[in-house]
Z-matrix of the N, CA and C atoms (Angstrom, degrees):
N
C 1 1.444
C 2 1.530 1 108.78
N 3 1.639 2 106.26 1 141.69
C 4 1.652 3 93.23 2 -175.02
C 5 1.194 4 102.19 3 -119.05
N 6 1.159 5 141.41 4 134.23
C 7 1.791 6 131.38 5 166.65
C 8 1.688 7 114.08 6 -117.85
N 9 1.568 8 91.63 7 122.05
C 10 1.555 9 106.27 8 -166.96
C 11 1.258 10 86.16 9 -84.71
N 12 1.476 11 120.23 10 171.95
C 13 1.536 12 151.25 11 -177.98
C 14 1.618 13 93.69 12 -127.64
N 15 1.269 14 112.21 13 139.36
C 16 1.579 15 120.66 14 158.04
C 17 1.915 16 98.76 15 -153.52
N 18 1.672 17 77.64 16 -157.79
C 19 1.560 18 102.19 17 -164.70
C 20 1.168 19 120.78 18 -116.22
N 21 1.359 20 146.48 19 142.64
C 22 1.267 21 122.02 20 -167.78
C 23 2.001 22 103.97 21 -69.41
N 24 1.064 23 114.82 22 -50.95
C 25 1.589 24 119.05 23 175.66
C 26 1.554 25 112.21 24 -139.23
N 27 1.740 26 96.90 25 143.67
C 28 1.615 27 96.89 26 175.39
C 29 0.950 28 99.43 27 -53.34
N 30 1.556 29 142.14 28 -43.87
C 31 1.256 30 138.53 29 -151.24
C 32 1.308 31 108.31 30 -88.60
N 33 1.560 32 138.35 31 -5.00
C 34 1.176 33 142.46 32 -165.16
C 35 1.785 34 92.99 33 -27.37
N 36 1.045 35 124.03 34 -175.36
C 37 1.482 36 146.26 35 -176.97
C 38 1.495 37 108.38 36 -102.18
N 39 1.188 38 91.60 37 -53.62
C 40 1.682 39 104.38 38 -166.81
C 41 1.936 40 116.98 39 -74.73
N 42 1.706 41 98.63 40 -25.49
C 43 1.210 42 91.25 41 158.10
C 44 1.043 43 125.20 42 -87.63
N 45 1.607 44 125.15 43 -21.50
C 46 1.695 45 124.95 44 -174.30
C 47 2.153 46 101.05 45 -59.98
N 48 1.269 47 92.07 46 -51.13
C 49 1.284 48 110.92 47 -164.91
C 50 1.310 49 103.66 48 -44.47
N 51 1.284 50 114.98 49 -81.23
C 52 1.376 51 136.19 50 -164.29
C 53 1.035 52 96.85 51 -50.87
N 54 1.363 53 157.73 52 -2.41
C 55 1.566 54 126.16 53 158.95
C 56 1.476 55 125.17 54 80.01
N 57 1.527 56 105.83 55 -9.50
C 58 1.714 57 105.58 56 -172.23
C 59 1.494 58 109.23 57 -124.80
N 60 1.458 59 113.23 58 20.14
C 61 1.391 60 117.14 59 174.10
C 62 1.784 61 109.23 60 -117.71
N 63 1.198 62 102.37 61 -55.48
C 64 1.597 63 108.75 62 -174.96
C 65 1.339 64 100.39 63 -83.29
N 66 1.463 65 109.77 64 140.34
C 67 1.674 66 125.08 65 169.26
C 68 1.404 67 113.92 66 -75.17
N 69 1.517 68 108.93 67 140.72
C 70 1.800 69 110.47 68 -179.35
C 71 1.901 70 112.86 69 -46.33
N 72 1.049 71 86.91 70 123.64
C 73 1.386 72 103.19 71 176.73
C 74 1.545 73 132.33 72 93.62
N 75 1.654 74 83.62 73 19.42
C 76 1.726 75 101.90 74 -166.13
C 77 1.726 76 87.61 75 -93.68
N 78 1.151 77 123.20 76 66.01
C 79 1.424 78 112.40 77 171.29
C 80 1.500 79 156.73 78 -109.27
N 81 1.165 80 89.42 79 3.90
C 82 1.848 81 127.70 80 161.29
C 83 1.491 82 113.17 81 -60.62
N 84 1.237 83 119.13 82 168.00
C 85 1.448 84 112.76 83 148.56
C 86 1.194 85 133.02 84 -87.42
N 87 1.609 86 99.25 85 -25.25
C 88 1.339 87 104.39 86 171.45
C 89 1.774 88 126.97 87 -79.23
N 90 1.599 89 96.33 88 -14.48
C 91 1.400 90 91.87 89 172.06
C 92 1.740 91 114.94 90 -105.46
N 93 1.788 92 104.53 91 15.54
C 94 1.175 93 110.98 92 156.00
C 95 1.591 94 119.89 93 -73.23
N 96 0.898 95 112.53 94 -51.44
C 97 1.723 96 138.23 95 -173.93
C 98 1.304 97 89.09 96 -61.45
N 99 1.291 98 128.28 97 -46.75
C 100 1.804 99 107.94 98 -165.59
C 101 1.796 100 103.86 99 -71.31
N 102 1.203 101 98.76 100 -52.09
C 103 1.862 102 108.61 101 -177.43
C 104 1.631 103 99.27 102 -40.03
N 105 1.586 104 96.71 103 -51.62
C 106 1.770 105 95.01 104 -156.92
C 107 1.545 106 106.52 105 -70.50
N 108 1.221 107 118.26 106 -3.72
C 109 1.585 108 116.22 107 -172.13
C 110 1.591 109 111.26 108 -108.65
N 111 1.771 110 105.63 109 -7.02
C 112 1.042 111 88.54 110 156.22
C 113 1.624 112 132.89 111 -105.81
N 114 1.731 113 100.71 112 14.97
C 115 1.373 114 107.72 113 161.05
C 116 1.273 115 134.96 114 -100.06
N 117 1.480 116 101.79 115 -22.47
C 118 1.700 117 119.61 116 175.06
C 119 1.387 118 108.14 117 -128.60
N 120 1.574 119 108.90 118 148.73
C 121 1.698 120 135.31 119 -157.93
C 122 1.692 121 85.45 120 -85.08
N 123 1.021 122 143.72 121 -52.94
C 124 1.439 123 157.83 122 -147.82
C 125 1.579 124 114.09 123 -119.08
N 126 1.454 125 97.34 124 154.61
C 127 1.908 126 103.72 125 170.97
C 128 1.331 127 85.82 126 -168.58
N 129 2.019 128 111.70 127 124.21
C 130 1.434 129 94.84 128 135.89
C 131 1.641 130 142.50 129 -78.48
N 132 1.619 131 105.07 130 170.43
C 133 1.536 132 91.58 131 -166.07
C 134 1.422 133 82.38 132 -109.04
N 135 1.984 134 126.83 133 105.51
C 136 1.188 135 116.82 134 157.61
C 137 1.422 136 122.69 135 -60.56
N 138 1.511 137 117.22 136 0.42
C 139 1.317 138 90.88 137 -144.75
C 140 1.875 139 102.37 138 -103.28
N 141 1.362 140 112.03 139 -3.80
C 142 1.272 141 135.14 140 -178.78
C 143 1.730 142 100.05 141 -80.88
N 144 1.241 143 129.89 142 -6.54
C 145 1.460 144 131.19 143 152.55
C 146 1.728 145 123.49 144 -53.85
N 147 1.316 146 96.19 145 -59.71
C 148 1.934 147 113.64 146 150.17
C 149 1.596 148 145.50 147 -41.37
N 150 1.784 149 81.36 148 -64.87
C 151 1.542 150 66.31 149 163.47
C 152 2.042 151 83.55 150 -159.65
N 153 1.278 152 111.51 151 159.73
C 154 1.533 153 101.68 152 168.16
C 155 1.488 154 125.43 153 -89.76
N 156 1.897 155 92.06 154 161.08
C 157 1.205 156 84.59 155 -142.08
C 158 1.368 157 101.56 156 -74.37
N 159 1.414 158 129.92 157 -175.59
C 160 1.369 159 150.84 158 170.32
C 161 1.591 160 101.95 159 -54.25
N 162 1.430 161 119.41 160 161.84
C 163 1.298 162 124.31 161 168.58
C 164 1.566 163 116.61 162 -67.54
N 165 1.271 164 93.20 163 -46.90
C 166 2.127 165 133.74 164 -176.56
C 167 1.879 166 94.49 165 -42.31
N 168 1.699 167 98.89 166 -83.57
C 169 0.800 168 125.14 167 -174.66
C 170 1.784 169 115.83 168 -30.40
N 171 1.745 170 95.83 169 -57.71
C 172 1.980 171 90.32 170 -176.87
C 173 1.222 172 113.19 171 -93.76
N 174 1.826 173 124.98 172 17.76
C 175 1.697 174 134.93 173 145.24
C 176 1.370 175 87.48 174 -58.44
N 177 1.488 176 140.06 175 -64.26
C 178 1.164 177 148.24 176 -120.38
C 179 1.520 178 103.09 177 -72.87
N 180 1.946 179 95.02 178 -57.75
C 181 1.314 180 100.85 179 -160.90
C 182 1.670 181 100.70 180 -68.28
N 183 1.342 182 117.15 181 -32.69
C 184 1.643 183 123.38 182 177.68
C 185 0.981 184 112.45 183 -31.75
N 186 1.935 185 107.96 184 -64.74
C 187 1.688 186 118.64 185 178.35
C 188 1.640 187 119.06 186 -57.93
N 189 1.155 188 113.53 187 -8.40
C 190 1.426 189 97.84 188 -167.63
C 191 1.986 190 101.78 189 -115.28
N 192 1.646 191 104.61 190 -8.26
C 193 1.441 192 87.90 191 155.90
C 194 1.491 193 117.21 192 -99.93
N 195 1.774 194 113.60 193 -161.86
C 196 1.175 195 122.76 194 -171.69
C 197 1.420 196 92.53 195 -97.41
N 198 1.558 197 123.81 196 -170.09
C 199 1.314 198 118.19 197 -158.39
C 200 1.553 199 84.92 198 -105.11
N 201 1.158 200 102.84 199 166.82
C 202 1.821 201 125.26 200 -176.12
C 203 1.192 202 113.93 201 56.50
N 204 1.907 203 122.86 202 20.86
C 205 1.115 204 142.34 203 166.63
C 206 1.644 205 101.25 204 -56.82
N 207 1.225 206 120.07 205 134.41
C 208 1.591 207 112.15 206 172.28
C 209 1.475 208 93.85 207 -130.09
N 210 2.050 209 95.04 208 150.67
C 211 1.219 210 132.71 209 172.06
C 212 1.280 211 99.62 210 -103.06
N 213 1.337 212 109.79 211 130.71
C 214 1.384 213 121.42 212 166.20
C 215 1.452 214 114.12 213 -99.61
N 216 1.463 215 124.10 214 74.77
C 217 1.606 216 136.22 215 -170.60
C 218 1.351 217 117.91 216 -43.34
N 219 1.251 218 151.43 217 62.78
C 220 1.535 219 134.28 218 174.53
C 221 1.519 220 101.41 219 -52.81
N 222 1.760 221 86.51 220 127.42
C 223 1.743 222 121.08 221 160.24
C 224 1.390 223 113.28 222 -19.08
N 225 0.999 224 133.68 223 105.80
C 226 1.763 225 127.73 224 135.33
C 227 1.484 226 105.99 225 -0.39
N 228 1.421 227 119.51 226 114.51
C 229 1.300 228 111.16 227 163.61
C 230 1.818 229 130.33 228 -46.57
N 231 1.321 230 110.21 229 -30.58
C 232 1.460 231 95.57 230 -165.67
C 233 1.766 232 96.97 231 -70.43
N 234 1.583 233 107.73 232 -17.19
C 235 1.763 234 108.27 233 -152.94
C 236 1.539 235 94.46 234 -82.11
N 237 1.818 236 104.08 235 -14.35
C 238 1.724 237 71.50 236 167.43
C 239 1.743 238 114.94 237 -144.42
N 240 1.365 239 85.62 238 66.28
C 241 2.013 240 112.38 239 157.63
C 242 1.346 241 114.15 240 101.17
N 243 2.002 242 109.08 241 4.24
C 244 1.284 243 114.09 242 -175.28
C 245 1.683 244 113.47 243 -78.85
N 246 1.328 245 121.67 244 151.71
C 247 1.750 246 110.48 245 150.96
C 248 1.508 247 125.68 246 -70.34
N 249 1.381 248 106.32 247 135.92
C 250 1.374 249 101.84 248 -177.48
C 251 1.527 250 107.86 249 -121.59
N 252 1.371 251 123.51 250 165.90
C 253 0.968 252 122.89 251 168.84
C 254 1.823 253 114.29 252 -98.77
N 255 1.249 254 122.12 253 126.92
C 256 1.780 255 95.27 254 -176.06
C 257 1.513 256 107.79 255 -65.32
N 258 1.150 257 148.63 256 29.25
C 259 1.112 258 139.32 257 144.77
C 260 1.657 259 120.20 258 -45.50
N 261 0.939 260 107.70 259 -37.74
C 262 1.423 261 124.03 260 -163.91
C 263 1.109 262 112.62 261 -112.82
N 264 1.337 263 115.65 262 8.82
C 265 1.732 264 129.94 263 168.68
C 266 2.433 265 90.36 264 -85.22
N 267 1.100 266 120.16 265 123.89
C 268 1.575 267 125.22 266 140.52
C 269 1.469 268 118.91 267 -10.38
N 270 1.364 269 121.12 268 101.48
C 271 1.380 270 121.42 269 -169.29
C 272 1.632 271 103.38 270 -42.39
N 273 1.376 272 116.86 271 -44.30
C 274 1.778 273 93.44 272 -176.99
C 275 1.112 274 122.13 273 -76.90
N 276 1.301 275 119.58 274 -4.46
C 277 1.526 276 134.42 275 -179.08
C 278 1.840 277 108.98 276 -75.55
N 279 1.765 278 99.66 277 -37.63
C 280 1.517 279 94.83 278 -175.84
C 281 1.689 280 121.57 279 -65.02
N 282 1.399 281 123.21 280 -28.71
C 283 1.185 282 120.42 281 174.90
C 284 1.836 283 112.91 282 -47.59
N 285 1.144 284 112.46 283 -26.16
C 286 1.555 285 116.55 284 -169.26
C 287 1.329 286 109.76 285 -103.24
N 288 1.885 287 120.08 286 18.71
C 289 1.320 288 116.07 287 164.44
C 290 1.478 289 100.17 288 -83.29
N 291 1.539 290 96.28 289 164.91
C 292 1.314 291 98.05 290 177.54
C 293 1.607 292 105.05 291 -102.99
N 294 1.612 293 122.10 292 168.14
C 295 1.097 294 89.59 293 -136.56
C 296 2.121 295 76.51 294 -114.70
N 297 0.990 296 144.56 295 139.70
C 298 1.315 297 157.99 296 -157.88
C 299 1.748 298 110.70 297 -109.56
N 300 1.539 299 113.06 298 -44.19
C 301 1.315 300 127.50 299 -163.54
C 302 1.505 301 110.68 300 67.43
N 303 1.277 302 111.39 301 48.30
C 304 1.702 303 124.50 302 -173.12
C 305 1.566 304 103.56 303 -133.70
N 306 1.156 305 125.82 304 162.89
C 307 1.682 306 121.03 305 -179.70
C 308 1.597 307 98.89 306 -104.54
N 309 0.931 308 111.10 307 2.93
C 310 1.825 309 105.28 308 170.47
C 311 1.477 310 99.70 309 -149.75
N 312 1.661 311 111.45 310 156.79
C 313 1.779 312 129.79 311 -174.71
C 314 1.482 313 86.09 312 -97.00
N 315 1.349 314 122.39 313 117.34
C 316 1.541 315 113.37 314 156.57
C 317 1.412 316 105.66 315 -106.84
N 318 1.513 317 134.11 316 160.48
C 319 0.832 318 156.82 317 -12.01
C 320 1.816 319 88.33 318 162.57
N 321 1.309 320 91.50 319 -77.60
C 322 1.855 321 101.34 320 -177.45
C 323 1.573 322 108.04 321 -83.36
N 324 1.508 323 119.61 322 15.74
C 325 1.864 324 114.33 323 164.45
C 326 1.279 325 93.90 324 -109.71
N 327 1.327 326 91.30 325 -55.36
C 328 1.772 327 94.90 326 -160.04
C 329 1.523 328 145.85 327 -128.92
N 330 1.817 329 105.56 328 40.02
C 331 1.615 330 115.30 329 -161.67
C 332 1.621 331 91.68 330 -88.98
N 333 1.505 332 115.79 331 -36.24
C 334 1.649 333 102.02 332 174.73
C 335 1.143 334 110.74 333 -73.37
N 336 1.276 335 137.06 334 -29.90
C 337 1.657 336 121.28 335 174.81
C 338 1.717 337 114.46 336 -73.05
N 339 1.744 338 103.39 337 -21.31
C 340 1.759 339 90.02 338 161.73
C 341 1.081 340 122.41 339 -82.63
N 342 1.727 341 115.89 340 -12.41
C 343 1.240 342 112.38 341 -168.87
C 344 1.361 343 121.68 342 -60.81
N 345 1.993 344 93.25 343 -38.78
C 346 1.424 345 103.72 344 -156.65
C 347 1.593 346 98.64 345 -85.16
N 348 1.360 347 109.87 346 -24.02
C 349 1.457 348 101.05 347 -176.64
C 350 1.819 349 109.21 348 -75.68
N 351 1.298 350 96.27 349 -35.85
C 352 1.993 351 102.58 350 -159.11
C 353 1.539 352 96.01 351 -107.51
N 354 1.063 353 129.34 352 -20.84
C 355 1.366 354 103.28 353 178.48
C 356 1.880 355 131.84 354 -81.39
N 357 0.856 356 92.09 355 -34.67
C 358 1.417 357 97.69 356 154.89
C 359 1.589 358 129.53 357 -46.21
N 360 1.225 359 90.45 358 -67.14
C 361 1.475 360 88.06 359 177.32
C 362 1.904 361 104.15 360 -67.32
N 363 1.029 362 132.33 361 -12.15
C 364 2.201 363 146.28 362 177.15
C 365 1.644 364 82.83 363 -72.56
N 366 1.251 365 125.58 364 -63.76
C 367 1.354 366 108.39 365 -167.13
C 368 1.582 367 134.33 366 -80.97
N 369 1.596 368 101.29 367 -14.76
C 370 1.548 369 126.13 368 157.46
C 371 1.423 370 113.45 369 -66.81
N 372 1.189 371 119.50 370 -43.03
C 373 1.894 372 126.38 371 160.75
C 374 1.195 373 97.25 372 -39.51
N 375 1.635 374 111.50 373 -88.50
C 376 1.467 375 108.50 374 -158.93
C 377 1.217 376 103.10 375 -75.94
N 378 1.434 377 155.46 376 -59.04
C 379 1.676 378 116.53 377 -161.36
C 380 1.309 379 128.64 378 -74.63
N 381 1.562 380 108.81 379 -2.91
C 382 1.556 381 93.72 380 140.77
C 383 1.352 382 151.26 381 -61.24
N 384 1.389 383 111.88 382 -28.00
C 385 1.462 384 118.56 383 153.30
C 386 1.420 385 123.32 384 -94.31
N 387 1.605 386 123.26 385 -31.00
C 388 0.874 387 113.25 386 -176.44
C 389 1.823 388 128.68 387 -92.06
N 390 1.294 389 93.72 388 15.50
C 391 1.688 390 103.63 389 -171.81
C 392 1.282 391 105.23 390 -153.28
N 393 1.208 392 140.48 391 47.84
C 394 1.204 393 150.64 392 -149.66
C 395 1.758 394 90.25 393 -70.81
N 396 1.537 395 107.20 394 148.90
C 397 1.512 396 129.74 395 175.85
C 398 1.166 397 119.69 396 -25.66
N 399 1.430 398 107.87 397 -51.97
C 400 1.613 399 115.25 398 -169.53
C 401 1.462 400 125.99 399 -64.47
């Protein structure tokens, strides 16, 4: 059994801040993510709780670690019991909300009718970048 250690985000706050993790001039995100992946096996991705991520974006983070680098994906909020607003549903994703006449999808009307419509295509997003074939 192996148990990796990570971080909640390259970008956490507390490491940018503090000054005693990232090397001078590590000041991008993207040249956060490279440093941090070559010290830790793991990162969660809080930020896929909000809204999911881009297609672009988790090519991005792929390319910029080493291989057998793992993302630790947190759930889409609505998928697990939150209200959402479809704002924050993927513009091609929003055509396949259902539509409530409410300003947020909660949870106890309608997470199986997003499921069946949006999750599929949420988990076709990410394991295409994030679990690649090989």
């Amino acid at each position: 059994m192996s148990i990796l250690v990570g971080t909640a985000s390259w970008t956490d706050k507390t490491l940018v801040e503090s000054g005693a993790f990232y090397p001078p001039g590590c000041n991008s995100a993207e040249a956060r993510l490279r440093y941090y992946a070559s010290v830790f096996p793991l990162v969660e991705v809080d930020s896929s709780y909000y809204a999911m991520p881009s297609a672009t974006n988790s090519a991005l983070w792929v390319e910029r670690t080493p291989p057998g680098f793992v993302f630790d994906v947190k759930a889409f909020r609505l998928f697990t019991g939150h209200q959402t607003e479809p704002r924050f549903f993927p513009k091609d994703l929003q055509a396949a909300l259902p539509s409530t006449g409410k300003k947020n999808l909660y949870t106890r009307t309608s997470r199986k009718r997003c499921w069946m419509n949006c999750g599929p295509a949420f988990l076709r997003r990410c394991s295409r970048y994030m679990w690649p074939a090989s």
